[in-house]
C-alpha positions in Angstrom: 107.3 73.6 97.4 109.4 76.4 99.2 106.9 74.8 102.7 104.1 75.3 101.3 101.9 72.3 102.0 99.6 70.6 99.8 96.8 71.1 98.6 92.8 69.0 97.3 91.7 71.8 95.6 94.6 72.8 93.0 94.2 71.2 89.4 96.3 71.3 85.9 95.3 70.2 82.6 98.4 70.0 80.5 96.1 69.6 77.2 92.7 72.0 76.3 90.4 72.6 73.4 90.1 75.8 71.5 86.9 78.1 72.3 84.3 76.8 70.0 86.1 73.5 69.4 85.8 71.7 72.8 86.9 74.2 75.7 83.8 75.4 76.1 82.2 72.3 77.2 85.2 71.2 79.1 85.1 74.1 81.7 81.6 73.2 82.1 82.3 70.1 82.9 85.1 70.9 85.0 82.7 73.8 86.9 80.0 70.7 87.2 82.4 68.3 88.5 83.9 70.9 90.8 81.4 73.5 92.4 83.3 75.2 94.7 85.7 76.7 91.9 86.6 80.3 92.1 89.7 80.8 89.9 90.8 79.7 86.4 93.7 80.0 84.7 94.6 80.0 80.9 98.0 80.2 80.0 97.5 81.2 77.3 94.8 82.9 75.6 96.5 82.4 72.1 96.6 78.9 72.3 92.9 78.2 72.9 91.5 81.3 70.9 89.2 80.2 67.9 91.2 81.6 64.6 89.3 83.0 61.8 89.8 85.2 58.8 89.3 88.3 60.8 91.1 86.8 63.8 93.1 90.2 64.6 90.2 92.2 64.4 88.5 94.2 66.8 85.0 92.4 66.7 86.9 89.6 67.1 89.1 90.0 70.1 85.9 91.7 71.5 83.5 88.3 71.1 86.5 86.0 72.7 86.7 87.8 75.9 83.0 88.2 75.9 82.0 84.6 75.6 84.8 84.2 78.3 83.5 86.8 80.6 79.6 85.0 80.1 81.0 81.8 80.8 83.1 83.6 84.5 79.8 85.6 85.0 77.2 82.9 85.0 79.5 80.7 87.3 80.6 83.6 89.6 83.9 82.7 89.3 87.5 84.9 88.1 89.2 84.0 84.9 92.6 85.2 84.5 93.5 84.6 80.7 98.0 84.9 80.5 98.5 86.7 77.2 101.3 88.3 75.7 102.3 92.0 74.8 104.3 93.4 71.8 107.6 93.6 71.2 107.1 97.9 70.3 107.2 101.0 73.1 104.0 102.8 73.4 103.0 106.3 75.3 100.1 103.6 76.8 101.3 100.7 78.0 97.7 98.4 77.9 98.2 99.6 74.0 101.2 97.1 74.1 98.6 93.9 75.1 99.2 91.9 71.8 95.7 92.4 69.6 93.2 95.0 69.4 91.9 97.3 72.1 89.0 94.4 71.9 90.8 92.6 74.5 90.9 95.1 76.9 87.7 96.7 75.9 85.6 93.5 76.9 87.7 92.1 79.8 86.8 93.8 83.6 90.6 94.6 83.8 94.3 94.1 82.9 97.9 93.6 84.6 100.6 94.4 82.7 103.5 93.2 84.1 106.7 94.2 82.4 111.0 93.9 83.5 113.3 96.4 83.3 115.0 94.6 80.9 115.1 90.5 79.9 117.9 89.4 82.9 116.5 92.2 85.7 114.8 90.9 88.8 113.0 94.8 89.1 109.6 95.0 87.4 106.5 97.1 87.2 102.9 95.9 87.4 100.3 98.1 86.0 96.9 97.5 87.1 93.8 99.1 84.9 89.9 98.0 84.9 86.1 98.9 85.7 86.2 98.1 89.2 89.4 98.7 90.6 92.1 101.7 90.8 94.3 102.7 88.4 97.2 101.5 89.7 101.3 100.8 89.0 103.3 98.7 91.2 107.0 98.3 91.8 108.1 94.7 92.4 111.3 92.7 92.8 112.1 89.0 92.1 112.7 86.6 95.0 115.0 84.5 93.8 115.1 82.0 96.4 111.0 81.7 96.2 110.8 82.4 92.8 108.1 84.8 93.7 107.5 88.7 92.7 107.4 90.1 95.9 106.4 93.9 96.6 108.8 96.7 97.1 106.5 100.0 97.1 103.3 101.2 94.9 103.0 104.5 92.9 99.8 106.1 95.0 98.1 104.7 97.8 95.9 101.5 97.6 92.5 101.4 97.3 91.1 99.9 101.1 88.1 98.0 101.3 85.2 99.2 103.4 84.8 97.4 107.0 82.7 94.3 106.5 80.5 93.7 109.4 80.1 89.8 108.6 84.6 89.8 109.3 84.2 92.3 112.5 81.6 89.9 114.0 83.6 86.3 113.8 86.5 88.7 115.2 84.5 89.4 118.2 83.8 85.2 118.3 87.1 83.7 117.6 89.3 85.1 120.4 92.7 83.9 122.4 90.0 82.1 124.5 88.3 80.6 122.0 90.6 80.3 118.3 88.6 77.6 117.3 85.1 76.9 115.9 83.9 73.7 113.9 80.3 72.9 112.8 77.8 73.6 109.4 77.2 76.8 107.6 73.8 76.5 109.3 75.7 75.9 113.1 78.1 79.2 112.3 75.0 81.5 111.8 73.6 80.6 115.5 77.3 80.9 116.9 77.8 84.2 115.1 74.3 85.9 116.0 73.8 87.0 112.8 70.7 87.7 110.2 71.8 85.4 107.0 70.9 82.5 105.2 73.7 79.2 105.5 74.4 79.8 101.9 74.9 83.5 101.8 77.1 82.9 104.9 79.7 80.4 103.0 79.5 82.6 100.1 80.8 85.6 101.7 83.3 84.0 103.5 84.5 82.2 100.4 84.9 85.3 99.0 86.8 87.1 101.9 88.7 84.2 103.4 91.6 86.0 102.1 91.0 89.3 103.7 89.8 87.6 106.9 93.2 85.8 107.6 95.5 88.9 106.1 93.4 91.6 108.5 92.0 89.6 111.6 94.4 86.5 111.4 91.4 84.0 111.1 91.9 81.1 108.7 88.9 79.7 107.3 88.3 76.6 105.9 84.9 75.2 103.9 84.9 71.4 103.5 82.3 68.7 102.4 82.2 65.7 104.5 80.1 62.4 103.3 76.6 63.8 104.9 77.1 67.4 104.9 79.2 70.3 104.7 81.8 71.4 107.4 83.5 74.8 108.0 85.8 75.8 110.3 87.6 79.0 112.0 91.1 78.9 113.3 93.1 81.8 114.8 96.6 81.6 113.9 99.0 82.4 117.0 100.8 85.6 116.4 
């Protein structure tokens, strides 16, 4: 779609269960099946919420995104949970999130994305949690792509610290040598560094993204029939 090439590791389910009804056990089963998971989607949280007497309450909003979050926590993975907002204005927008403030109150953060109006290709994203900056960005619809792409932000982001493990594979995988291939266990003797095999994968699953956006270094993690593979690529500028 648009050139974007294929992927293994992308997967739908066009049917799910409702929390305490089924979906529990089918995410575990889908974690199980598939280790290496780090993002799910639910689109969206109303359809798969358990409904009760009190179902717009605060408790109860609260205890969904909970038992979500425990289930993200003790898996170390994201869950991004698609959810609507209210029709109504408000001096706050996260007060427009349709609900209670449980919602928000339990959840690690929000993005409230919003249109100027129902047939504008202008938008804003507003971006609020525990472990990131307050944040609102202005975006535009590409309408060739279908994508929201970026026009400018409101303050300045947020930059990561420098991340020694990134810095040191920059040093490695050079114009001279752009390519590396071998274990987990192979990369820490190629890299010279102090880490376990496992800790190594795990922080480079975790900043693959930041390693090819800042040093242009694509990384790949792959399990072959006897053992697991990884591999560094620079792409050519």
């Amino acid at each position: 779609m648009f050139g974007t090439e294929g992927t293994e590791n992308l997967f739908f389910s066009v049917s799910a269960s409702q929390l305490g009804k089924g979906l529990d056990e089918q995410l575990q089963g889908f974690i199980q099946e598939h280790q290496d998971t780090k993002l799910i989607i639910i689109d969206t949280l109303q359809k798969v919420r358990e409904i009760g007497g009190d179902s717009y309450s605060y408790a109860n909003d609260y205890d969904i995104i909970t038992r979500l979050k425990k289930f993200a926590d003790s898996f170390g993975i994201s869950l991004l949970l698609v959810h609507h907002t209210r029709k109504q204005q408000s001096d706050d927008r996260f007060d427009m999130i349709s609900g209670t403030n449980g919602l928000l109150g339990a959840a690690d953060g929000a993005f409230l994305l919003q249109k100027e109006k129902r047939t504008s290709n202008s938008a804003t994203l507003d971006v609020s949690g525990r472990d990131q900056q307050d944040q609102r960005l202005y975006l535009s619809r590409n309408q060739e792509r279908l994508l929201w792409e970026l026009e400018k932000t409101e303050t300045e982001l947020w930059k990561e610290p420098p991340e020694p493990l990134l810095e040191r594979i920059e040093k490695c995988i050079t114009e001279d040598n752009p390519n590396w291939n071998g274990t987990p266990s192979e990369l820490v003797t190629f890299l010279g560094v102090d880490i376990k095999a496992n800790v190594l994968t795990l922080k480079l699953n975790v900043n693959a993204g930041r390693l090819f956006n800042e040093y242009g270094i694509r990384y790949e993690n792959s399990r072959g029939h006897d053992r697991r593979k990884v591999s560094l690529h620079l792409e050519q500028a």
